[in-house]
C-alpha positions in Angstrom: -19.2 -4.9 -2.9 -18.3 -7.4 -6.0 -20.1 -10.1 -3.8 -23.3 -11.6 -5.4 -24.5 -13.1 -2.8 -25.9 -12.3 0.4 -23.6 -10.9 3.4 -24.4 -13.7 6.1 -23.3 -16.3 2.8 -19.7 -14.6 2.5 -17.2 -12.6 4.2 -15.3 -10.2 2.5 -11.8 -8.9 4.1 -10.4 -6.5 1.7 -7.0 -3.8 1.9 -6.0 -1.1 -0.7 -4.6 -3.9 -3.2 -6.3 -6.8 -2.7 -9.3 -8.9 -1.2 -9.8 -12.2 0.2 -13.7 -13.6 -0.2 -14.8 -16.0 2.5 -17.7 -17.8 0.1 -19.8 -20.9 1.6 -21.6 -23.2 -1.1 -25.5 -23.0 -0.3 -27.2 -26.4 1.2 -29.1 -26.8 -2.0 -25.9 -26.2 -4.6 -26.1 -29.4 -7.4 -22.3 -30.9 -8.4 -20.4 -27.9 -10.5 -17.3 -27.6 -11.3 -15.6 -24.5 -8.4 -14.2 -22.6 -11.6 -17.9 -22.0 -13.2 -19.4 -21.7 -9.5 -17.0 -19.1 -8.7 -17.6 -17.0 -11.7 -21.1 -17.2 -11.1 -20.8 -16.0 -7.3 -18.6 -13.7 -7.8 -19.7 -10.2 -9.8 -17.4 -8.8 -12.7 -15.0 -11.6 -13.1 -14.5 -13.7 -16.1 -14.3 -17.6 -15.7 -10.4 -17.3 -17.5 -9.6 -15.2 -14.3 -10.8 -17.7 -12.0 -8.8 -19.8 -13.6 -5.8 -18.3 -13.5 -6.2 -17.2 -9.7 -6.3 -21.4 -9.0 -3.8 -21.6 -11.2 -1.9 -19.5 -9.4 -2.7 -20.8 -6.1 -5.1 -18.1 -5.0 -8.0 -20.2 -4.4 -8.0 -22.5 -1.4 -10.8 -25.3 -0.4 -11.8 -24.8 3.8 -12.9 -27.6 5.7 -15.8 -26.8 7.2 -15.7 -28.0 10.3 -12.3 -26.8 10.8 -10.8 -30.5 11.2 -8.7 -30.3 7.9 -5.9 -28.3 6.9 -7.0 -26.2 4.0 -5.7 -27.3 0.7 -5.6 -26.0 -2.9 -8.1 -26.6 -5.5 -8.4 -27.8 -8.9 -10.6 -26.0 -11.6 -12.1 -29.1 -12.4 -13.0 -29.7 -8.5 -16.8 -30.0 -7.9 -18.2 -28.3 -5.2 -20.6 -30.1 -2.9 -23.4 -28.5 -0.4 -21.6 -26.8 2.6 -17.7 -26.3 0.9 -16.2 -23.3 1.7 -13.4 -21.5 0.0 -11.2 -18.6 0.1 -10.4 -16.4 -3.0 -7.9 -13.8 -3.3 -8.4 -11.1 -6.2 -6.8 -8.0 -6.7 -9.3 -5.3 -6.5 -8.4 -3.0 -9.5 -8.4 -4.4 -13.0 -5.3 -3.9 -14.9 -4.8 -1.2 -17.2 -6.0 -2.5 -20.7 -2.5 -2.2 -22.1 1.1 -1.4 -20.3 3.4 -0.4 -23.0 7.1 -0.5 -22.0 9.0 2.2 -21.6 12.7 3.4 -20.5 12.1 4.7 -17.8 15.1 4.5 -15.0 14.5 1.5 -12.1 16.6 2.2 -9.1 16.5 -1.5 -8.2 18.5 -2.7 -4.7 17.7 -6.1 -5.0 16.3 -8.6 -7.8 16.3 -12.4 -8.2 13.7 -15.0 -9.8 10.9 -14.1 -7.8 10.8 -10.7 -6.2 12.0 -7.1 -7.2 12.7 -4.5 -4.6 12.8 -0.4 -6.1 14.1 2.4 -4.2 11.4 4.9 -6.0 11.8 8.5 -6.2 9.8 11.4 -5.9 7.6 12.4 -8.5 7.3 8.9 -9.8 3.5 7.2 -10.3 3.2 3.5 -9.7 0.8 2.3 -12.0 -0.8 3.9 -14.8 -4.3 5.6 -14.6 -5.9 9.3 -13.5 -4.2 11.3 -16.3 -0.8 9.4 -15.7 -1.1 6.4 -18.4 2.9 6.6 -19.6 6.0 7.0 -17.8 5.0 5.7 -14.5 6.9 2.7 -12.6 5.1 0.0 -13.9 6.2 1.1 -18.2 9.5 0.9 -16.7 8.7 -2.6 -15.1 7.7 -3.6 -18.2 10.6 -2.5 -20.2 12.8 -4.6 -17.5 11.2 -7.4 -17.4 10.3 -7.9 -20.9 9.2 -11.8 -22.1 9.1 -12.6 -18.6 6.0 -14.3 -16.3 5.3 -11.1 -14.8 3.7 -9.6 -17.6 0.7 -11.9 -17.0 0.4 -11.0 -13.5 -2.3 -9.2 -11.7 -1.4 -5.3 -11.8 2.0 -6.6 -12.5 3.1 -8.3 -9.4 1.9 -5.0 -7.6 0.7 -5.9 -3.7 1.1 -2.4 -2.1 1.9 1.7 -3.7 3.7 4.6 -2.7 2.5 7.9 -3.5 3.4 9.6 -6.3 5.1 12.3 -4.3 6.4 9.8 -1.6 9.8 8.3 -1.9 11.6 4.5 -1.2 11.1 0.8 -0.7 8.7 -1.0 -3.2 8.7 -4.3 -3.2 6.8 -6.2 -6.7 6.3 -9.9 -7.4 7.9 -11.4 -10.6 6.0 -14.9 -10.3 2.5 -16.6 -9.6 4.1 -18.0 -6.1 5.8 -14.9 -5.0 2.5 -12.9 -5.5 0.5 -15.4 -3.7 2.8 -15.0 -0.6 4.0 -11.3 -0.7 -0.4 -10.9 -0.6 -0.7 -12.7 2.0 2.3 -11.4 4.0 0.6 -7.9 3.7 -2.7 -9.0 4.5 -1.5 -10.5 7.5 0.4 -7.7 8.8 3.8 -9.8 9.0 5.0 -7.1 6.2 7.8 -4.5 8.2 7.3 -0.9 6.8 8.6 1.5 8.6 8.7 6.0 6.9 10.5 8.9 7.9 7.9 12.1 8.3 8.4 15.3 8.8 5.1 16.1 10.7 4.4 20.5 11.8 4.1 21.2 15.4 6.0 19.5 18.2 4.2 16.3 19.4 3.3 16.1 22.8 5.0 12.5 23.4 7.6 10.5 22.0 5.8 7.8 20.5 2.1 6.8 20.1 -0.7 5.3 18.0 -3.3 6.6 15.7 -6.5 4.4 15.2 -9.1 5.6 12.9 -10.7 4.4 9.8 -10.0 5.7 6.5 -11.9 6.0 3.5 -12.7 8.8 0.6 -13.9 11.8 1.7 -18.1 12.5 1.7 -17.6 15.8 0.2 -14.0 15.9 -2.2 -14.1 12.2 -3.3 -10.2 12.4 -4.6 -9.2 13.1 -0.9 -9.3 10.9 2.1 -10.6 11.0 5.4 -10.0 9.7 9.0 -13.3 8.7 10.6 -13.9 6.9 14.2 -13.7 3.0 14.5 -16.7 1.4 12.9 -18.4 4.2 11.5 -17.2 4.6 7.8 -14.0 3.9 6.0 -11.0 0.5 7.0 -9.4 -0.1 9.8 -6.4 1.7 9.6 -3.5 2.0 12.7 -0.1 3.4 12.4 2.8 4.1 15.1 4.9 6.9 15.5 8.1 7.7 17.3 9.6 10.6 17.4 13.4 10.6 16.3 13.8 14.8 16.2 12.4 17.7 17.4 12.6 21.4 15.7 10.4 23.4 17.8 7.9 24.0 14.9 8.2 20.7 13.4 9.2 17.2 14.1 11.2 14.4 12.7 9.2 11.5 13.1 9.4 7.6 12.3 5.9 5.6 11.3 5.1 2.1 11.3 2.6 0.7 9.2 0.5 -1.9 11.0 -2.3 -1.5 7.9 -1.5 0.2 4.7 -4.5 2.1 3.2 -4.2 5.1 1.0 -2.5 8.1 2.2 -2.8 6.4 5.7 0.1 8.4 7.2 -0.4 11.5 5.5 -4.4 11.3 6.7 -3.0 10.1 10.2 -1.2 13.6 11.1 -3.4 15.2 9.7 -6.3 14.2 11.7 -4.2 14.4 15.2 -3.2 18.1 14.2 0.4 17.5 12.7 -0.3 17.5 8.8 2.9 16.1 6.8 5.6 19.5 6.0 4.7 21.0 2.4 2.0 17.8 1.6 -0.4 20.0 -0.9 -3.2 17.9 -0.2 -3.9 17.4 3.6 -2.9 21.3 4.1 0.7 20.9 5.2 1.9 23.1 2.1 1.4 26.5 4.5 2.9 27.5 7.7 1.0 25.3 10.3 3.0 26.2 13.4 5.8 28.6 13.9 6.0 32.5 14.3 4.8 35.4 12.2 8.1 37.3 11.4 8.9 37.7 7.6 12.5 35.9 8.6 10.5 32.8 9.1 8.0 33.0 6.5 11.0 33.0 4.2 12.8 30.1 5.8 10.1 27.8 5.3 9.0 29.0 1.6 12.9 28.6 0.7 12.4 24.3 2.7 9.3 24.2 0.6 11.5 25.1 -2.5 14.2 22.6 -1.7 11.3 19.7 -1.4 8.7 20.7 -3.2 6.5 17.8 -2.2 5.0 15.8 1.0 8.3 14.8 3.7 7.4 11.4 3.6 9.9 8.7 2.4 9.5 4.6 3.3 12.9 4.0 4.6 12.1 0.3 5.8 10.9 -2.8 4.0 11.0 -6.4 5.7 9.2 -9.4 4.2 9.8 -13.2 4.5 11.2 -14.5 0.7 8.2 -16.3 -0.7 10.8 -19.3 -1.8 13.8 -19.3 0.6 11.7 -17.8 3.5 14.7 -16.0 4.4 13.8 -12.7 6.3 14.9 -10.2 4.5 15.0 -6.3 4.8 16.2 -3.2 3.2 16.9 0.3 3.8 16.5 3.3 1.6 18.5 6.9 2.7 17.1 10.1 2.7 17.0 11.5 -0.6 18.9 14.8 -0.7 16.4 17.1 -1.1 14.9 15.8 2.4 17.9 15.8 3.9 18.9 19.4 2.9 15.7 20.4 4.5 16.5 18.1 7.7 19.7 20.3 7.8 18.5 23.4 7.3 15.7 23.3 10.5 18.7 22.3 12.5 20.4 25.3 11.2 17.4 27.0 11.9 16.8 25.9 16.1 20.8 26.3 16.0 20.3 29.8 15.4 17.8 30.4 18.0 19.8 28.9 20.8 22.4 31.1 20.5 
């Protein structure tokens, strides 16, 4: 926990990209000004960072006793006995250097403040474990060269898609847009909704899975569905299905949280890992029948999509300046949807 101080002095609510600290100045705390109290409360963070999150409007002053409206601070404020205040810090550091590079954007909307990117396949987000060039944030900085979002926390960044996961990403290009977009996912008013293609044929049209998620005990790069409470974050998603193949199923997922590999862990942990996903054991034949005809149909679907069936068609968010609601919609790549075709080729076949 980056906390300092004790857990009954602070609360600490935190999601995959960011966390919000809950801290609550001690009785006995002399006159100091919130920047340098901040930085001594809080473990790993520089005093020029705290400044730039109140800058940015990412530090808020609570009343209390819950008579007042909260209300930004100043770095120059001086806390007194009893203040609280909320702090929102993105929980990775940024990479030490992002050099900018060519590489192509599909992007379906831009203006001042926010970027939207269709991303493809085969694509990583943000430089690190063995991928520090040619990922989406080199080509973010090539874009957006000499602008505000280069000083950014992990470059506007408030949610991922997998590597190996296709559609919507939505980034922040300024201090006010980040502050909102974080918010907006932190309260859940975010709308994300993915197309999966899921093995084995679900036994209702629509449902909700409700377990934590957190690394795995044993293979730390994985991660794990565990019950409520016990180990891991909160983590819910909804499912409806739209299509049924006898041995696997067209199905559409809601985000209500968004932790890693949350869907992909999901079906997985109810039985239905994600079609060809390498890592949650969808990359064999799950359900389906034993004939050599078969094995080949679904090695020649693997070979059309070599990677998970998983593709975030849906974005909503309220604009951080207009509040407009706004929402967009990615298609099918083609490789999914040659794969889509082919399984209805496939139960085609078998009706005749």
């Amino acid at each position: 926990m980056r906390v300092k101080i004790p857990a009954d002095d602070a609360e600490l609510y935190q999601s995959d990209e960011f966390e919000r600290l809950l801290i609550t100045v001690d009785g006995r705390q002399e006159p100091v000004r919130v920047d340098k109290y901040l930085t001594q409360r809080i473990a790993g963070i520089s005093r020029n960072r705290i400044q730039q999150a109140i800058e940015a409007g990412l530090v808020k002053w609570l009343d209390p006793g819950g008579q007042q409206q909260p209300r930004l601070v100043k770095a120059n404020y001086k806390v007194k006995p009893g203040d609280r205040f909320e702090v929102w810090l993105f929980v990775q550091p940024d990479t030490e250097e992002i050099i900018p590079e060519p590489v192509p954007l599909n992007i379906v909307y831009e203006d001042e403040h926010v970027i939207v990117i269709n991303k493809p396949a085969g694509l990583v987000v943000h430089p690190g474990n063995g991928n520090y060039s040619g990922t989406l944030v080199n080509g973010l900085a090539y874009h957006l060269q000499n602008t505000a979002s280069q000083e950014l926390p992990r470059w506007g960044l408030v949610h991922r898609i997998d590597k190996n996961t296709s559609g919507l990403l939505v980034v922040a290009k300024s201090d006010l847009a980040l502050r909102h977009l974080a918010r907006q996912f932190y309260e859940h008013t975010t709308e994300r909704k993915y197309l999966a293609l899921v093995w084995g044929d679900l036994p209702q049209d629509s449902g909700t899975i409700r377990a934590h998620i957190g690394r795995h005990q044993r293979y730390r790069q994985l991660m794990d569905a565990y019950p409520d409470g016990e180990y891991g974050k909160e983590a819910v998603t909804h499912y409806r299905v739209l299509e049924r193949f006898y041995y696997v199923t067209l199905v559409e997922c809601q985000l209500e949280t968004g932790r890693t590999h949350q869907i992909r862990v999901h079906m997985q942990h109810i039985g239905h890992p994600l079609f060809n996903d390498e890592t949650y054991g969808g990359n064999r034949i799950v359900k389906g029948t034993i004939y050599r005809q078969y094995k080949d149909f679904v090695n020649r679907c693997f070979e059309i999509m070599p990677r998970q069936a998983l593709h975030a068609q849906t974005l909503g968010f309220t604009h951080p300046v207009t509040s407009e609601r706004m929402y967009f919609e990615a298609p099918l790549p083609d490789n999914f949807r040659a794969v889509l075709e082919a399984w209805r080729e496939y139960v085609s076949a078998l009706q005749r």
